[in-house]
TITOR-536772 format. One record per residue: residue number from 1; residue in three letters; x, y, z of N, C-alpha, C in turn. Coordinates in Angstrom, 3 decimals, always signed. Each point is the difference from the previous one (the first is absolute). Example, Ala and Ser with C-alpha at 12.3 -4.5 7.8 and 13.67 -1.06 7.14 Angstrom:
REM TITOR-536772
ATOM   n res      n.x      n.y      n.z     ca.x     ca.y     ca.z      c.x      c.y      c.z
ATOM   1 ALA  +13.190   -5.690   +7.800   -0.890   +1.190   +0.000   +0.900   +1.200   +0.000
ATOM   2 SER   -0.350   +1.050   -0.720   +0.820   +1.190   +0.060   -0.770   +1.090   +0.730
END
This chain:
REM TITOR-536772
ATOM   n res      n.x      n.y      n.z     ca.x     ca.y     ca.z      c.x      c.y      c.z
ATOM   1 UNK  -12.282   +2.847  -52.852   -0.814   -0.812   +0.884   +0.868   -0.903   +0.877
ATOM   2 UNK   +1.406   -0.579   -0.477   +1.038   -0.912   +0.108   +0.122   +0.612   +1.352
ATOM   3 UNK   +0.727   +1.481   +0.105   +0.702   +0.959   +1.117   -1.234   +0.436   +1.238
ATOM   4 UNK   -1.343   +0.059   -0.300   -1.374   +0.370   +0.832   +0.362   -1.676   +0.943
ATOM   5 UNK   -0.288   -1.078   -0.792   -0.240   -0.781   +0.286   +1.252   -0.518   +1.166
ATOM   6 UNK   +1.413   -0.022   -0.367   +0.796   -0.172   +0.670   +0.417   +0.837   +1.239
ATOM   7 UNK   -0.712   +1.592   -0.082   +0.061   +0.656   +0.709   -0.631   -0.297   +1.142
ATOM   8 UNK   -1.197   -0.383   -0.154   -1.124   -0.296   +1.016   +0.630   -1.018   +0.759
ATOM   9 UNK   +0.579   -1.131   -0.924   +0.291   -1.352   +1.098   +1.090   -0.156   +0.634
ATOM  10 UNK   +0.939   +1.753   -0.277   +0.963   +0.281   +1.101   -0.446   +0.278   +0.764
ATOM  11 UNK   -0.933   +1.129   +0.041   -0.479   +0.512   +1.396   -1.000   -0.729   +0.083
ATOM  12 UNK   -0.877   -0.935   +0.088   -0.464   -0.891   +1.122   +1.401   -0.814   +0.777
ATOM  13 UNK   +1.156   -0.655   -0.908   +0.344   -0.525   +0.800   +0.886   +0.993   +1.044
ATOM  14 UNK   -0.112   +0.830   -0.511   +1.105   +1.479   +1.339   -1.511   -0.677   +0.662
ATOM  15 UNK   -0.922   +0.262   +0.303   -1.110   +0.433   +1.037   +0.193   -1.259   +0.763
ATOM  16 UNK   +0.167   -1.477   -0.835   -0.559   -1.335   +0.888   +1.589   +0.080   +1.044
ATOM  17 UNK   +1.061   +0.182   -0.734   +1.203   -0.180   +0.942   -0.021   +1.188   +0.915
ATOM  18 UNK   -0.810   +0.958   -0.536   +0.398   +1.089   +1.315   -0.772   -0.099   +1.328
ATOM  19 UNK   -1.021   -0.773   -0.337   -1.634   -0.620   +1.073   +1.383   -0.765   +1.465
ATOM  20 UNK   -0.390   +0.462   +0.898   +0.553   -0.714   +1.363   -0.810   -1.070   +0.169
ATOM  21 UNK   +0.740   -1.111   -0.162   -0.210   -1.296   +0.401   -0.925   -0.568   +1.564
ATOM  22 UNK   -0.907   +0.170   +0.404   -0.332   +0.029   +1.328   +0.864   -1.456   +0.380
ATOM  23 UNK   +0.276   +0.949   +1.792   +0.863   -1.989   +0.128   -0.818   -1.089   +1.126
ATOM  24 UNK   +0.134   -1.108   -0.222   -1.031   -1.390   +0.663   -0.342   +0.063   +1.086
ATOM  25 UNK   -1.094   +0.442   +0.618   -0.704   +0.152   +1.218   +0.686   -1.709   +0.813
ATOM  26 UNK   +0.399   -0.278   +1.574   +0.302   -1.101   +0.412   -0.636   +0.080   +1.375
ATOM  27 UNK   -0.831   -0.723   -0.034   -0.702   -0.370   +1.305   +1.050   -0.188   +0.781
ATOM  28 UNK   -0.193   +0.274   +1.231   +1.093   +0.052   +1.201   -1.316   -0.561   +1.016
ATOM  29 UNK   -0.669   +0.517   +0.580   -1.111   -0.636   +1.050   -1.584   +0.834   -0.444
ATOM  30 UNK   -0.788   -0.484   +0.824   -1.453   +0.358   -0.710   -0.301   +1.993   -0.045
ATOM  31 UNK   +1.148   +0.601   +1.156   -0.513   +1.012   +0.121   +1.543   +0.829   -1.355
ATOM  32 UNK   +1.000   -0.976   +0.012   +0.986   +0.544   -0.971   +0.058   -0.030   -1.266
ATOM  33 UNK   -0.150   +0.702   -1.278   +0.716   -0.045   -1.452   +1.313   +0.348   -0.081
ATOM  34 UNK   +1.034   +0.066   -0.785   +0.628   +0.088   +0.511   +0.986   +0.287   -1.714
ATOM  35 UNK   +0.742   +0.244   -0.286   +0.530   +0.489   -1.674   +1.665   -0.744   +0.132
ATOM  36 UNK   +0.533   -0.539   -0.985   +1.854   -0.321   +0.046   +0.759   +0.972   +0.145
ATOM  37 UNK   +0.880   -0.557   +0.598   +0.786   +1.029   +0.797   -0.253   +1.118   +0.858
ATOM  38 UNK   -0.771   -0.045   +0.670   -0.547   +0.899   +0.747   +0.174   -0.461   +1.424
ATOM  39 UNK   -0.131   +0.627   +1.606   +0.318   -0.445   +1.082   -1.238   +0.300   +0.782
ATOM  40 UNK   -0.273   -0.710   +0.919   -1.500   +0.560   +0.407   +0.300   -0.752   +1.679
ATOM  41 UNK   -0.409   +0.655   +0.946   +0.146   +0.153   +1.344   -1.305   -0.096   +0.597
ATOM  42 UNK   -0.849   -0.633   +1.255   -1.319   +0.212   +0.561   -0.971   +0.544   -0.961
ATOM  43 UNK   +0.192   -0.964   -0.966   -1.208   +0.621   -1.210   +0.464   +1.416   -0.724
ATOM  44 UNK   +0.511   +0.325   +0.079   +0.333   +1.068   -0.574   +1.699   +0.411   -1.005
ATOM  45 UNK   -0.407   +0.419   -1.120   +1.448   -0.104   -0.612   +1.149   +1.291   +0.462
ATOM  46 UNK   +1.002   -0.576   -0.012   +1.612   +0.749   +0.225   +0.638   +0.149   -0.671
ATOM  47 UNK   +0.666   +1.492   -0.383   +1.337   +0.014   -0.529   +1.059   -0.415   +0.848
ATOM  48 UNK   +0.643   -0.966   -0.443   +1.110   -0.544   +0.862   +1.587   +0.952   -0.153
ATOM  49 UNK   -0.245   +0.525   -0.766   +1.036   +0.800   -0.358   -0.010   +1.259   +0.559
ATOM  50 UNK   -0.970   +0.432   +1.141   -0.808   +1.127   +0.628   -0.360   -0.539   +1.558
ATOM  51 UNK   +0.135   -1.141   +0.331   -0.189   -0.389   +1.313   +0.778   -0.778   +0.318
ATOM  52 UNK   -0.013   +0.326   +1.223   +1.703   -0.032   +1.446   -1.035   -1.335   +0.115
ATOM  53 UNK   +0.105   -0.929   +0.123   -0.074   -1.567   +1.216   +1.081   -0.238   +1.022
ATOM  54 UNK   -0.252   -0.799   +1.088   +0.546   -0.663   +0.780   +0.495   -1.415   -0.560
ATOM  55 UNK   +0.486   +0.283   -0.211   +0.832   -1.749   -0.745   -0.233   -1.155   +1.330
ATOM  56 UNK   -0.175   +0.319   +0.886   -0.014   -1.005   +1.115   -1.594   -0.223   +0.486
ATOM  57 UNK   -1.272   +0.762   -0.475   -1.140   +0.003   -0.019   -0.680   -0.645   -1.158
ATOM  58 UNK   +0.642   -0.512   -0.881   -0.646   -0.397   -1.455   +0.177   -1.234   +0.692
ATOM  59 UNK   -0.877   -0.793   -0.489   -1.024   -1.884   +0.575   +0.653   -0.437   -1.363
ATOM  60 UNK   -0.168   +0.412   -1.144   -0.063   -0.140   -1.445   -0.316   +0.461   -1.121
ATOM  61 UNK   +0.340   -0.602   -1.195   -0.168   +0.988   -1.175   -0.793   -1.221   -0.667
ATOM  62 UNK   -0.866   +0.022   -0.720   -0.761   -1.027   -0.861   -0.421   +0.517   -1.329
ATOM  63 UNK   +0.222   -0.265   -0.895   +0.093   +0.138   -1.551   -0.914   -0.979   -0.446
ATOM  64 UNK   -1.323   +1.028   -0.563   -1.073   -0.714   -0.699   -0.063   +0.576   -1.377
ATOM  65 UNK   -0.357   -1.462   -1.064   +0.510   +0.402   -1.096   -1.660   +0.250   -0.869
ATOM  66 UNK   -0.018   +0.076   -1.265   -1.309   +0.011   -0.491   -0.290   -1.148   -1.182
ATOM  67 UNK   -0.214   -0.161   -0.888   -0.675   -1.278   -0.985   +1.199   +0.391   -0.653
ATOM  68 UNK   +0.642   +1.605   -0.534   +1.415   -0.304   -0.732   +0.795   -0.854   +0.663
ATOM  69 UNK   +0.257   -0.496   +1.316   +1.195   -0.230   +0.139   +0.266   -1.684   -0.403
ATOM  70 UNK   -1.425   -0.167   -0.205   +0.277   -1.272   -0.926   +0.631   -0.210   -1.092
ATOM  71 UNK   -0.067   +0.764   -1.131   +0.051   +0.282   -1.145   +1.996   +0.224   -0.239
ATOM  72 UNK   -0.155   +1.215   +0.682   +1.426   +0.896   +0.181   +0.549   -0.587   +1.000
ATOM  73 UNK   +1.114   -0.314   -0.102   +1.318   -0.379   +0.838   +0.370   +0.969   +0.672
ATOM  74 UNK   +0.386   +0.054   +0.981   +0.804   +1.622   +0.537   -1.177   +1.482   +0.175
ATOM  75 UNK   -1.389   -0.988   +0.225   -0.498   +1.237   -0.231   -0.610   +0.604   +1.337
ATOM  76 UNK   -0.212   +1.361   +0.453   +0.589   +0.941   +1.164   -1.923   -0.554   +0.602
ATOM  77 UNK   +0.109   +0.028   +1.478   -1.021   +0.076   +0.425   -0.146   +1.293   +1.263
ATOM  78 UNK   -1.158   -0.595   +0.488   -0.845   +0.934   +1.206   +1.005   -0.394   +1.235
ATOM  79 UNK   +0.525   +1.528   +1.007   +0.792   -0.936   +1.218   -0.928   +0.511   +1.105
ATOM  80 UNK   -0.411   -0.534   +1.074   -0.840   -0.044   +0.552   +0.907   +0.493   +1.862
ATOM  81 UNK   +0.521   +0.454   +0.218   +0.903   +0.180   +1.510   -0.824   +0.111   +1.105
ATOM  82 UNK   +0.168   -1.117   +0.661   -0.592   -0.151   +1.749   +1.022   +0.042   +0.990
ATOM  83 UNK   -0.826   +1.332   +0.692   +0.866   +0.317   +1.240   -0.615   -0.973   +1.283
ATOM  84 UNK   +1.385   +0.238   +0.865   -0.615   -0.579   +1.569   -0.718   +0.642   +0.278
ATOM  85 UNK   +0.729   +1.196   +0.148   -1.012   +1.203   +1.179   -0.619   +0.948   -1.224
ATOM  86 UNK   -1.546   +0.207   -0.242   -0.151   +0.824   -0.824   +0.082   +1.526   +0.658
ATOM  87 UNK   +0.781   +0.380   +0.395   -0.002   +1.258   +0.349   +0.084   +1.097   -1.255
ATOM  88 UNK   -0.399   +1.415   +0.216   -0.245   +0.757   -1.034   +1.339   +0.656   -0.478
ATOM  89 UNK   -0.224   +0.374   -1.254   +1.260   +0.208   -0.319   -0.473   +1.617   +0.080
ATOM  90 UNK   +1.185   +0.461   +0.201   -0.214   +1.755   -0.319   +0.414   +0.628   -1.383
ATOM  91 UNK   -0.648   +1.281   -0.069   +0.739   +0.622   -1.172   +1.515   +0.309   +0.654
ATOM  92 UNK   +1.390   +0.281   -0.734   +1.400   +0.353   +0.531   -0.658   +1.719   +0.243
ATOM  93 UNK   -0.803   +0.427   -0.766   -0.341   +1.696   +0.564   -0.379   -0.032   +1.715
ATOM  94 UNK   -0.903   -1.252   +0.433   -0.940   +0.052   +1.418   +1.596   -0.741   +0.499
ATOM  95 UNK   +0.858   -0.696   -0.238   +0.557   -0.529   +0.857   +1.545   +1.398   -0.447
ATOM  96 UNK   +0.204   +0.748   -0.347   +1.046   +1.037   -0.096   -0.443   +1.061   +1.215
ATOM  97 UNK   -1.475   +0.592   -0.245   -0.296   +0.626   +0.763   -0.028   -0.277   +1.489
ATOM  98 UNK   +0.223   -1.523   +0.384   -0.190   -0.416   +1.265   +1.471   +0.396   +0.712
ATOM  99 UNK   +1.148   -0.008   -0.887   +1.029   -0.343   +0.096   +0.141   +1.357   -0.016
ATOM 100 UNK   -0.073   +1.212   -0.710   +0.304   +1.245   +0.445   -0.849   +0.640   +1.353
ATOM 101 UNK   -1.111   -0.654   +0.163   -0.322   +0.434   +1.273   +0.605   -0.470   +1.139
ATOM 102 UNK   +0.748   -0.974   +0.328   +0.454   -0.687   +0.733   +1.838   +0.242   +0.205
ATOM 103 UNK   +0.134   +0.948   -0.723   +1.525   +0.499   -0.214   -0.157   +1.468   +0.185
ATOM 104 UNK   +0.500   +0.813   +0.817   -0.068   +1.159   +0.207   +0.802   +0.886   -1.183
ATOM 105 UNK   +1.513   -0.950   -0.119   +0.745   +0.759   -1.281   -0.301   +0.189   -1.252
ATOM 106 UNK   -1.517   -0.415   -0.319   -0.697   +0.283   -1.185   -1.105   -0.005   -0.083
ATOM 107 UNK   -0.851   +0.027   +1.209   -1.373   +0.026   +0.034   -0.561   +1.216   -0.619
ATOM 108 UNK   +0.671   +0.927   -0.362   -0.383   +1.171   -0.904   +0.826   +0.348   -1.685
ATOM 109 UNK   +0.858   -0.882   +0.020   +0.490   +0.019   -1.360   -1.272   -0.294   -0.752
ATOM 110 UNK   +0.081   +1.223   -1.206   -1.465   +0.014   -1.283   +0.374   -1.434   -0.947
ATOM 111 UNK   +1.154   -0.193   -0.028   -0.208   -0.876   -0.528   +1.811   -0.808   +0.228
ATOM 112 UNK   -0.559   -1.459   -0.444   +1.033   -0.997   +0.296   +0.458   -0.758   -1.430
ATOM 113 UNK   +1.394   -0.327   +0.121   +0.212   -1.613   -1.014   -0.347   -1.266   +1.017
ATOM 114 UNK   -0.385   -0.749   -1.022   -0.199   -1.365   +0.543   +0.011   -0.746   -0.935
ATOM 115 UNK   +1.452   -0.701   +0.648   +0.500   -1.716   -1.079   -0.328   -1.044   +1.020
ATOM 116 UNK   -0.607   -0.682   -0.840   -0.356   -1.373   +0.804   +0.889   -1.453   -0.713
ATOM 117 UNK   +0.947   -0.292   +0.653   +0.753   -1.115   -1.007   +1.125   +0.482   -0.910
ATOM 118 UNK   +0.193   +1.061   +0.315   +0.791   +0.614   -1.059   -0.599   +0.842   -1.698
ATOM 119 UNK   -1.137   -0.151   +0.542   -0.958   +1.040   -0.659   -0.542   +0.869   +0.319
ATOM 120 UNK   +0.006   +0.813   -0.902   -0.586   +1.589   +0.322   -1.137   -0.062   -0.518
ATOM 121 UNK   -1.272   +0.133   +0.999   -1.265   -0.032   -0.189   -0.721   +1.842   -0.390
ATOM 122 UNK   -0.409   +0.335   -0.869   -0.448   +1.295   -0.455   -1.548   -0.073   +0.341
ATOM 123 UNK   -0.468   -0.900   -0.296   -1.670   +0.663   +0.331   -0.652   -1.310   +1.367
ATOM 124 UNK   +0.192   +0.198   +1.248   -0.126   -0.925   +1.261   -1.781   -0.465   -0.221
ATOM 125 UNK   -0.723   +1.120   -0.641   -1.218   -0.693   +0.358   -0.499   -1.005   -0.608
ATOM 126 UNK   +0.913   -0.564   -1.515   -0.181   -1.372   -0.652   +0.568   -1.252   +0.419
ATOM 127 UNK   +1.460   -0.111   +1.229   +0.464   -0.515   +0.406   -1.026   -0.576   +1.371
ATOM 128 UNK   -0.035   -1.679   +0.495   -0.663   -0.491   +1.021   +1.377   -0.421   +0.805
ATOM 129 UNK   +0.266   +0.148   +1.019   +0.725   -0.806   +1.093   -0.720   -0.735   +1.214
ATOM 130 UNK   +0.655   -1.471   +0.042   -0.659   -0.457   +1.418   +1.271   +0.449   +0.963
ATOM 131 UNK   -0.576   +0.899   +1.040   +1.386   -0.341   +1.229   +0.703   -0.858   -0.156
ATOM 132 UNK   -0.809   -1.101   +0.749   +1.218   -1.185   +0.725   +0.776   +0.026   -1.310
ATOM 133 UNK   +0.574   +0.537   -0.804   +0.673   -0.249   -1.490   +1.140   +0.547   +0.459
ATOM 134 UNK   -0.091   +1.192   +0.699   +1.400   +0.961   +0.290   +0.912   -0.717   +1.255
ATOM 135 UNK   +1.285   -0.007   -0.776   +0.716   +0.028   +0.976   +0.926   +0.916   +0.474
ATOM 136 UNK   +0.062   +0.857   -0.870   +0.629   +1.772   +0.756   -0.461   +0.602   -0.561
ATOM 137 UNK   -0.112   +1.234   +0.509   +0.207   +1.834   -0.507   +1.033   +0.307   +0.221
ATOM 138 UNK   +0.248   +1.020   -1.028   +1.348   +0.714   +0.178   -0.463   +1.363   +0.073
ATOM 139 UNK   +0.363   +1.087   +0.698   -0.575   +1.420   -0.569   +1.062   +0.629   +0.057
ATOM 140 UNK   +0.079   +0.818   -1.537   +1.295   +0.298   -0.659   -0.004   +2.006   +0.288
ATOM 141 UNK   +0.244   +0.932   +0.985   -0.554   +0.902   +0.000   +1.976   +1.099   +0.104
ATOM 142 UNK   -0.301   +1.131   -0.252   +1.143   +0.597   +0.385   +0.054   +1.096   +0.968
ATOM 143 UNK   -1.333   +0.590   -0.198   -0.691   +1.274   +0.472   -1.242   -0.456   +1.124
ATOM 144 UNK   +0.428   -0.164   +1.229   -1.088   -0.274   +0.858   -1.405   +0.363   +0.122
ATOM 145 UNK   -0.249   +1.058   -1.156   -1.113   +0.942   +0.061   -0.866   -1.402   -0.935
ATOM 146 UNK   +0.745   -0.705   -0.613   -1.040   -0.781   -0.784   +0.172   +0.469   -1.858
ATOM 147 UNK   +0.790   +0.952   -0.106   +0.244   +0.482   -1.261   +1.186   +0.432   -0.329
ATOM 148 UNK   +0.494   -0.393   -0.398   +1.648   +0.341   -0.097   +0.520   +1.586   -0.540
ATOM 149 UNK   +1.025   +0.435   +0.233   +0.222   +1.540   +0.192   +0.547   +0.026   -1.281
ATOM 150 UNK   +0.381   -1.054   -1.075   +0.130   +0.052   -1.282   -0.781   -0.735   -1.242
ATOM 151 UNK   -0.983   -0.110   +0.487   -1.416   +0.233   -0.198   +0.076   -1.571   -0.341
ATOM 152 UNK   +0.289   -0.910   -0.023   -0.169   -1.333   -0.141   -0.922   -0.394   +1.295
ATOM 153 UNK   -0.509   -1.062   -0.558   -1.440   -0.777   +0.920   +0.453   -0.915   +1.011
ATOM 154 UNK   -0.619   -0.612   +0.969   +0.416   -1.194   +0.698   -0.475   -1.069   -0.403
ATOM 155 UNK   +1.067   -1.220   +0.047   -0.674   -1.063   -0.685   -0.114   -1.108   +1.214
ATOM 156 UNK   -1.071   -0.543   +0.073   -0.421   -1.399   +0.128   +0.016   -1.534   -0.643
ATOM 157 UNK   +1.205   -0.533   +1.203   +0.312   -1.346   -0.648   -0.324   -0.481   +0.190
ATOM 158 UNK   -0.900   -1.464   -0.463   -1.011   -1.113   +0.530   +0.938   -1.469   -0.548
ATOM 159 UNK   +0.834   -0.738   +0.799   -0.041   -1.238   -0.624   -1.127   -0.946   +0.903
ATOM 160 UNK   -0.257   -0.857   -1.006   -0.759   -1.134   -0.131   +0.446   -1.136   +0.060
ATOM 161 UNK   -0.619   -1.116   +0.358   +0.179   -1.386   -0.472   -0.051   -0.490   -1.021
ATOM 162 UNK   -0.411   +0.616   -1.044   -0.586   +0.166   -1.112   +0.801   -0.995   -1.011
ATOM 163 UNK   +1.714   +0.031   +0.091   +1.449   -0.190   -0.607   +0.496   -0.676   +1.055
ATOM 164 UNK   -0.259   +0.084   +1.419   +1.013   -0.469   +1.302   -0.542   -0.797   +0.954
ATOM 165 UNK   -1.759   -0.106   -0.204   -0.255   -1.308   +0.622   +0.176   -1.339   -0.351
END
């Protein structure tokens, strides 16, 4: 009965520690909720780790916290980023494609690299860029046809302000 009994009150506690913790809803404004650590733009949340900004278009960053941050010292809140100009940001897929149409030496390459920052971006349609963010292209090609004659791709270089504004 000893081993039933002890058995059981392992696995509840496997179940209570394995339960995901929901994390503290933080009012940001009447139309915003808003979760810690999280980034949220014109009402709407961002991976910041996935979107190009203009470093010279951000007004500010404002960090709203929730009833933990009373409690907890050091503890992570809501960041809230206001632009000057809300202009739209694009997917890097709608703003790649602009850029091969607008270049004859690859407007037909099937397909491209593209590092932005010194990263190599693999799937463009999860990535957001604002323009005014870029401050060059580079287009890296060997084979004028847009596809190289040893079968390597052309790559597209985007720096940003991102690191250099």
């Amino acid at each position: 009965m000893k081993k039933i009994f002890a058995l059981l009150f392992v696995l509840i506690s496997l179940n209570v520690i394995s339960q995901e913790i929901p994390r503290e809803k933080i009012f940001i404004s009447d139309s915003l909720t808003g979760e810690s650590g999280k980034f949220y733009m014109e009402g709407k949340e961002i991976d910041l780790n996935k979107t190009f900004l203009d470093s010279k278009n951000i007004e500010k960053i404002d960090t709203y916290f929730g009833k933990s941050a009373e409690v907890k010292s050091g503890s992570i809140g809501a960041y809230l980023i206001t632009r000057k100009n809300k202009n739209s940001l694009l997917t890097l897929q709608k703003f790649i494609e602009e850029i091969k149409l607008n270049n004859e030496s690859i407007k037909n390459a099937l397909r491209v690299n593209v590092v932005v920052d010194s990263l190599l971006i693999n799937e463009f349609s999860e990535y957001k860029i604002e323009p005014s963010c870029v401050l060059k292209i580079n287009i890296i090609i060997k084979d004028p046809k847009g596809v190289n004659s040893d079968g390597t791709t052309p790559t597209i270089e985007i720096i940003t302000n991102k690191n250099n504004g």
